[in-house]
PARONU-549155 format. One record per residue (C-alpha): residue in one letter; z negated, y negated, x negated. Coordinates in Angstrom, 3 decimals, padded with zeros to 6 digits. Example, Ala and Ser with C-alpha at 12.3 -4.5 7.8 and 13.67 -1.06 7.14 Angstrom:
<rs>
res=a | Z=-007.800 | Y=004.500 | X=-012.300
res=s | Z=-007.140 | Y=001.060 | X=-013.670
</rs>
This chain:
<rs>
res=x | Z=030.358 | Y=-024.209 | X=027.321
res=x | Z=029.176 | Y=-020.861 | X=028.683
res=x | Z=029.006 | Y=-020.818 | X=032.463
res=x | Z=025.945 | Y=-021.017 | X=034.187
res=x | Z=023.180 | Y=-017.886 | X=034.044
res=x | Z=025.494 | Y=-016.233 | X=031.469
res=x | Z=023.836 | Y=-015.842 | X=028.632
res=x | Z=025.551 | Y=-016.616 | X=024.602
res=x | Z=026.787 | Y=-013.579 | X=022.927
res=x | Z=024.229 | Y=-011.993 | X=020.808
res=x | Z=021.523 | Y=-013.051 | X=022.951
res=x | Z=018.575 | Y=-010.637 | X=023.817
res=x | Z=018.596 | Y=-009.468 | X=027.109
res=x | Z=015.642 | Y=-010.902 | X=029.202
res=x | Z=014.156 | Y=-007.478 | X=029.249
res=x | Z=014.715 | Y=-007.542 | X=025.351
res=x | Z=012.930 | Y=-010.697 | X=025.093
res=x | Z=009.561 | Y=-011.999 | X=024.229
res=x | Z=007.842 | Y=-014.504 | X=022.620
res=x | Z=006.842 | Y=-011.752 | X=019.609
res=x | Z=009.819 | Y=-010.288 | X=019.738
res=x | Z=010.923 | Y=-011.535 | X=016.086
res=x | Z=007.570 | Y=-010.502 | X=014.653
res=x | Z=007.772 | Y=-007.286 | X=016.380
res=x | Z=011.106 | Y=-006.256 | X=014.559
res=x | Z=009.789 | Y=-008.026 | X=011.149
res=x | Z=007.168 | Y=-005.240 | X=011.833
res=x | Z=009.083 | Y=-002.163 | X=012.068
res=x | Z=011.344 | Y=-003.553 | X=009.710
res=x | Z=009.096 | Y=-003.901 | X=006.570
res=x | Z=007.525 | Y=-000.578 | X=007.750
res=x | Z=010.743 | Y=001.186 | X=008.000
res=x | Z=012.159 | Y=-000.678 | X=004.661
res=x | Z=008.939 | Y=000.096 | X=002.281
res=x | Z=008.938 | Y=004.093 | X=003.463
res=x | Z=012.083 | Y=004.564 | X=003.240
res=x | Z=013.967 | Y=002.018 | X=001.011
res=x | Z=016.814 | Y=-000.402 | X=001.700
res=x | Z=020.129 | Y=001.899 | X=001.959
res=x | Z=018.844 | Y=004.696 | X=003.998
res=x | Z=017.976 | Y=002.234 | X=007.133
res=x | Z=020.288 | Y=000.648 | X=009.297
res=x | Z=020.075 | Y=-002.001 | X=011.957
res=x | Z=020.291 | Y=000.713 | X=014.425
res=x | Z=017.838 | Y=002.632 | X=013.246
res=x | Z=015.457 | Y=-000.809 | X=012.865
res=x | Z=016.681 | Y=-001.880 | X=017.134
res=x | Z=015.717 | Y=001.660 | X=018.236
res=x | Z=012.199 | Y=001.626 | X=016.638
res=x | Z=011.628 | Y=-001.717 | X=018.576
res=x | Z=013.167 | Y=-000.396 | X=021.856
res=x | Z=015.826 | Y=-002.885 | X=021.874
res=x | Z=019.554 | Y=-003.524 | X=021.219
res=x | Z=021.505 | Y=-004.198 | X=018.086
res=x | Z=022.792 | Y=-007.373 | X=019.603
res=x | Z=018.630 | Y=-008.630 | X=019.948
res=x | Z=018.634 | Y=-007.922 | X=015.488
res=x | Z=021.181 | Y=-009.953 | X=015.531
res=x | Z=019.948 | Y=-012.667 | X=017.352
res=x | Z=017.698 | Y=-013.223 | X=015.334
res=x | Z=019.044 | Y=-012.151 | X=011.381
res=x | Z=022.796 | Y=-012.236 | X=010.313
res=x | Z=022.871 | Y=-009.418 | X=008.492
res=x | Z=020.649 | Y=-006.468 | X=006.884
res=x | Z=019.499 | Y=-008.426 | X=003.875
res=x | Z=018.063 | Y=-011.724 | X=005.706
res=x | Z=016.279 | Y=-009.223 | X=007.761
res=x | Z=015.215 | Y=-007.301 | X=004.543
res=x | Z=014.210 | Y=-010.493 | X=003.022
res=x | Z=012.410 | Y=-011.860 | X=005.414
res=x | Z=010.339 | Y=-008.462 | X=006.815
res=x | Z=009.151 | Y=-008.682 | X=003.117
res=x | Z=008.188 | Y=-012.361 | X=002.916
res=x | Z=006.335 | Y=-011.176 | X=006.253
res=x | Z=004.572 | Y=-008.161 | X=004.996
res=x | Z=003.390 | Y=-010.110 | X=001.404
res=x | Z=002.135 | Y=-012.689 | X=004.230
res=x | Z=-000.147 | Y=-010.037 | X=005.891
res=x | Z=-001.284 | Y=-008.479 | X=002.824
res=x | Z=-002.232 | Y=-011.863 | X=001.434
res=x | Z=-004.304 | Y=-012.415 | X=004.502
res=x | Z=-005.738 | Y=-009.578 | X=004.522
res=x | Z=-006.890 | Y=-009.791 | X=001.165
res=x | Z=-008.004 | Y=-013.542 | X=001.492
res=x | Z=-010.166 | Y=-012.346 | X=004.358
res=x | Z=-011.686 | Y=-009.723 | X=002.055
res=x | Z=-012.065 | Y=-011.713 | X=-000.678
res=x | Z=-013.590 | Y=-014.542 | X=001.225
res=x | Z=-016.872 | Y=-012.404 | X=002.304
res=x | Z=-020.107 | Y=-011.780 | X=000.613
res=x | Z=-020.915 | Y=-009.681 | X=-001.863
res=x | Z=-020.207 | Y=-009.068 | X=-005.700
res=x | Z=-016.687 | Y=-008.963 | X=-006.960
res=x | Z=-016.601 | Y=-005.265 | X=-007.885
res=x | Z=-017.306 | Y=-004.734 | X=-003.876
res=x | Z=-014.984 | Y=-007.064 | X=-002.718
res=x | Z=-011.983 | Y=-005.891 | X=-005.365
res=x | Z=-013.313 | Y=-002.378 | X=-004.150
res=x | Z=-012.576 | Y=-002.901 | X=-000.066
res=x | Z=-009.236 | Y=-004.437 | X=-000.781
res=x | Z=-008.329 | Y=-001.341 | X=-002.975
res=x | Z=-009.240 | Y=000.524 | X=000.041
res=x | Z=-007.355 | Y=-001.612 | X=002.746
res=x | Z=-003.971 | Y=-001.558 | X=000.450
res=x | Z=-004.481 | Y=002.627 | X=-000.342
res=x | Z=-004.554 | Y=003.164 | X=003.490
res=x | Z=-001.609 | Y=001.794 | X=004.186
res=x | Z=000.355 | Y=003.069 | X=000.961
res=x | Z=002.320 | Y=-000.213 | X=-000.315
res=x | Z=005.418 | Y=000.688 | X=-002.338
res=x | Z=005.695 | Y=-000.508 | X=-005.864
res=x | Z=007.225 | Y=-004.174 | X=-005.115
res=x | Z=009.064 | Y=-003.810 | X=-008.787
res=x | Z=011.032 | Y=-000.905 | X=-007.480
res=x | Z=011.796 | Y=-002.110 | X=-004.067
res=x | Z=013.443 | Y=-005.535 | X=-006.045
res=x | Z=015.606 | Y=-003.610 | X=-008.532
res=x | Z=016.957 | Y=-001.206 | X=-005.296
res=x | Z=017.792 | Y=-004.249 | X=-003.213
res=x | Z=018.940 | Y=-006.607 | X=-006.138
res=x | Z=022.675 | Y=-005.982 | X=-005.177
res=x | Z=022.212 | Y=-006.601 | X=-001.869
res=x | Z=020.390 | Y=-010.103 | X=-002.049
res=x | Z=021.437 | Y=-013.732 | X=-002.719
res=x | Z=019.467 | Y=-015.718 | X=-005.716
res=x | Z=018.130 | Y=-017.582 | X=-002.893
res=x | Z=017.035 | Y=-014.649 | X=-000.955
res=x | Z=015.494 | Y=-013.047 | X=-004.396
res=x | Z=013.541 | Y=-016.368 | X=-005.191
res=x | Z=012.038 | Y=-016.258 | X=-001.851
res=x | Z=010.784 | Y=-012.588 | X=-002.019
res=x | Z=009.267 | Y=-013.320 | X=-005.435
res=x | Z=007.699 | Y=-016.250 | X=-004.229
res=x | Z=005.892 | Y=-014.058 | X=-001.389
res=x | Z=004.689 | Y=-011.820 | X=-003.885
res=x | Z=003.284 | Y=-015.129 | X=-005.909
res=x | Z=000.856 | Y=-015.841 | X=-003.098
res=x | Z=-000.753 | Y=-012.975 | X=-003.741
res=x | Z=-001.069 | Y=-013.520 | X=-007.446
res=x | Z=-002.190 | Y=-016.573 | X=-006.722
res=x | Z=-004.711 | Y=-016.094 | X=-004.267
res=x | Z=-006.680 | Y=-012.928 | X=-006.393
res=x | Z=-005.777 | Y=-015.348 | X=-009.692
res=x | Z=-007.965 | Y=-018.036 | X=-007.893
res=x | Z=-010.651 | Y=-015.264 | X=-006.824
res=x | Z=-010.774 | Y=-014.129 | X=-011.021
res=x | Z=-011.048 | Y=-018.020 | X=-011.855
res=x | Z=-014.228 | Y=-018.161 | X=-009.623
res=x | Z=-015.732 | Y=-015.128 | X=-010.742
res=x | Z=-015.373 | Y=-016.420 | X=-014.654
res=x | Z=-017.417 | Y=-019.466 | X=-013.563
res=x | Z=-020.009 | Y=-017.445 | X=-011.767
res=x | Z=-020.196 | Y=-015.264 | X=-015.128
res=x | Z=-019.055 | Y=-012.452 | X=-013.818
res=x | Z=-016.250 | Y=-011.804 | X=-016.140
res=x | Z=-015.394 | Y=-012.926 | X=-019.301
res=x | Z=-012.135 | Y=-015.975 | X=-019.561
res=x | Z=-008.998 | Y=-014.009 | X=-019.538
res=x | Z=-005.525 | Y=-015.445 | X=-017.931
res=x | Z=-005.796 | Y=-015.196 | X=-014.172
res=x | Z=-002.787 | Y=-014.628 | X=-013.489
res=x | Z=-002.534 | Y=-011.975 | X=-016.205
res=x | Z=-006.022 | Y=-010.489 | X=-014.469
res=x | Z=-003.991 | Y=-010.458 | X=-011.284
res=x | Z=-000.752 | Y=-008.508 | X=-012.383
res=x | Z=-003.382 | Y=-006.034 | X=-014.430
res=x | Z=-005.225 | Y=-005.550 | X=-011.442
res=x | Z=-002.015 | Y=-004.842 | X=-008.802
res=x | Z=-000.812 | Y=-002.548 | X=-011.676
res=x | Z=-003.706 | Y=-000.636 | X=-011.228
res=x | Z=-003.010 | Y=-000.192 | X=-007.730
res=x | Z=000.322 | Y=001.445 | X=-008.084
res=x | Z=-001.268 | Y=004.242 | X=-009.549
res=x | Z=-004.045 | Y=004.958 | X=-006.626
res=x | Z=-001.148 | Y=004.392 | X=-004.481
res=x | Z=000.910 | Y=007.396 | X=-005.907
res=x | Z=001.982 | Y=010.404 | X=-003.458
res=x | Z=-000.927 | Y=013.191 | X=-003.119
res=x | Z=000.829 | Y=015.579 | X=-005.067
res=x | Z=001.222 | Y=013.183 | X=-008.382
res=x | Z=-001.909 | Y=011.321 | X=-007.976
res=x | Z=-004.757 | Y=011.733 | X=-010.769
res=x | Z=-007.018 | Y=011.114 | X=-007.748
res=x | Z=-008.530 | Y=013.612 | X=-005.011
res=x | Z=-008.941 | Y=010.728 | X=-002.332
res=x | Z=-007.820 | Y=007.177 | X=-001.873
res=x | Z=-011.991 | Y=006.780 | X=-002.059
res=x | Z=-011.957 | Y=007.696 | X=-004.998
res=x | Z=-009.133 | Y=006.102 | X=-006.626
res=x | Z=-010.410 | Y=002.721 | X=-005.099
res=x | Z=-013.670 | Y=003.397 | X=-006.806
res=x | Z=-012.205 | Y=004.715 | X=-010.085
res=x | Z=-009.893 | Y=001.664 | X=-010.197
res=x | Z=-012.095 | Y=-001.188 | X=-009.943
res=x | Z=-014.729 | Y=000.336 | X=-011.867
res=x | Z=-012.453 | Y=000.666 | X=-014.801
res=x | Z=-011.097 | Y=-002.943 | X=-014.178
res=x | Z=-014.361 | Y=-004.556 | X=-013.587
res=x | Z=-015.689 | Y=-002.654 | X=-017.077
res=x | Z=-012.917 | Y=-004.117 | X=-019.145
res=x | Z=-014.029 | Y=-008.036 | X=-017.564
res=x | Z=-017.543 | Y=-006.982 | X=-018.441
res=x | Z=-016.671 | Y=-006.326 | X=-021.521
res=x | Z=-014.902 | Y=-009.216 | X=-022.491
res=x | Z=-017.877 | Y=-011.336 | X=-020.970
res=x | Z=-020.141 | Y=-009.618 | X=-023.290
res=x | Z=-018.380 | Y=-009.716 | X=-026.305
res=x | Z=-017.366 | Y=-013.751 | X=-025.210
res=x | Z=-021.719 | Y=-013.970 | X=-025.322
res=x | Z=-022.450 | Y=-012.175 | X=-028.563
res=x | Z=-019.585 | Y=-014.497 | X=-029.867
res=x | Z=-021.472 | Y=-017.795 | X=-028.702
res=x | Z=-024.459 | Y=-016.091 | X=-029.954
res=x | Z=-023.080 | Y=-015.536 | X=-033.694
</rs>
């Protein structure tokens, strides 16, 4: 039993300690981890973007890959809420798919593909199956958004889920540096990209009507 007012080893100081003080370093985390990949950043460098110790990372995640793991389960939970928000408002789909082109191009998302095969030695199964599942939300969640729009006849019936990999895919390309990118501006890449998705469900619809018309 520790004695009394001395705090357990590991423990953030109280000046290291807040309520948000987990989120905060899932924050810099899955910022520092997506810019600059898993082996170039170290727990230091992760304690002195939050201002705080070593000892406070610890605290709160064993090791480098729990924290890896779980600043990515946190930043596929922002994006999906982000995106549901989006998603949820009015308009046509090519203008909602359109703003959350433009929310993800700001903020330059890695390819998640890439970022799994880099950490794959580092991570458990479990810790693998958890970061996939993340990413699932998301699939899920724009899969739903394609199911509606077939119903409202706004597309033609495709696989969802298949709509919702085709469309992300689409995204890695807008979100390609400056210097390799086909496009001039993120504007335009978030145009360019959901016109030429939103063309190909169009099409389908059509040629799904001049079927049922035959």
């Amino acid at each position: 039993m520790n004695p009394p007012g001395k705090r357990q080893p590991g423990r953030p100081k109280s000046s290291d300690h807040s309520p948000n003080l987990k989120d905060q370093i899932l924050l810099h985390a899955s910022r520092l981890f997506t810019e600059h990949g898993y082996e170039k950043i170290s727990l230091d460098s992760i304690a002195e973007a939050c201002g705080i110790t070593k000892a406070s990372v610890y605290y709160y995640f064993p090791n480098k890959a729990e924290l890896y793991t779980m600043s990515i389960v946190a930043l596929m939970g922002i994006i999906r809420k982000q995106t549901r928000r989006i998603l949820e408002l009015p308009g046509s789909l090519e203008k909602r798919l359109t703003q959350v082109v433009r929310v993800y191009l700001k903020n330059r998302h890695p390819d998640f593909e890439t970022m799994m095969r880099e950490v794959k030695p580092h991570v458990t199964a479990e810790q693998t199956a958890l970061m996939r599942q993340s990413e699932s939300g998301l699939h899920e969640l724009l899969a739903e958004t394609f199911r509606k729009a077939m119903e409202q006849g706004e597309i033609g019936e495709a696989n969802p889920l298949f709509l919702s990999h085709a469309f992300t895919a689409l995204l890695m390309i807008g979100g390609r540096e400056p210097e390799t990118s086909p496009f001039a501006s993120r504007e335009e890449a978030a145009e360019a990209i959901v016109a030429f998705f939103c063309s190909g469900a169009r099409a389908k619809a059509a040629a799904d009507d001049s079927e049922s018309e035959a």
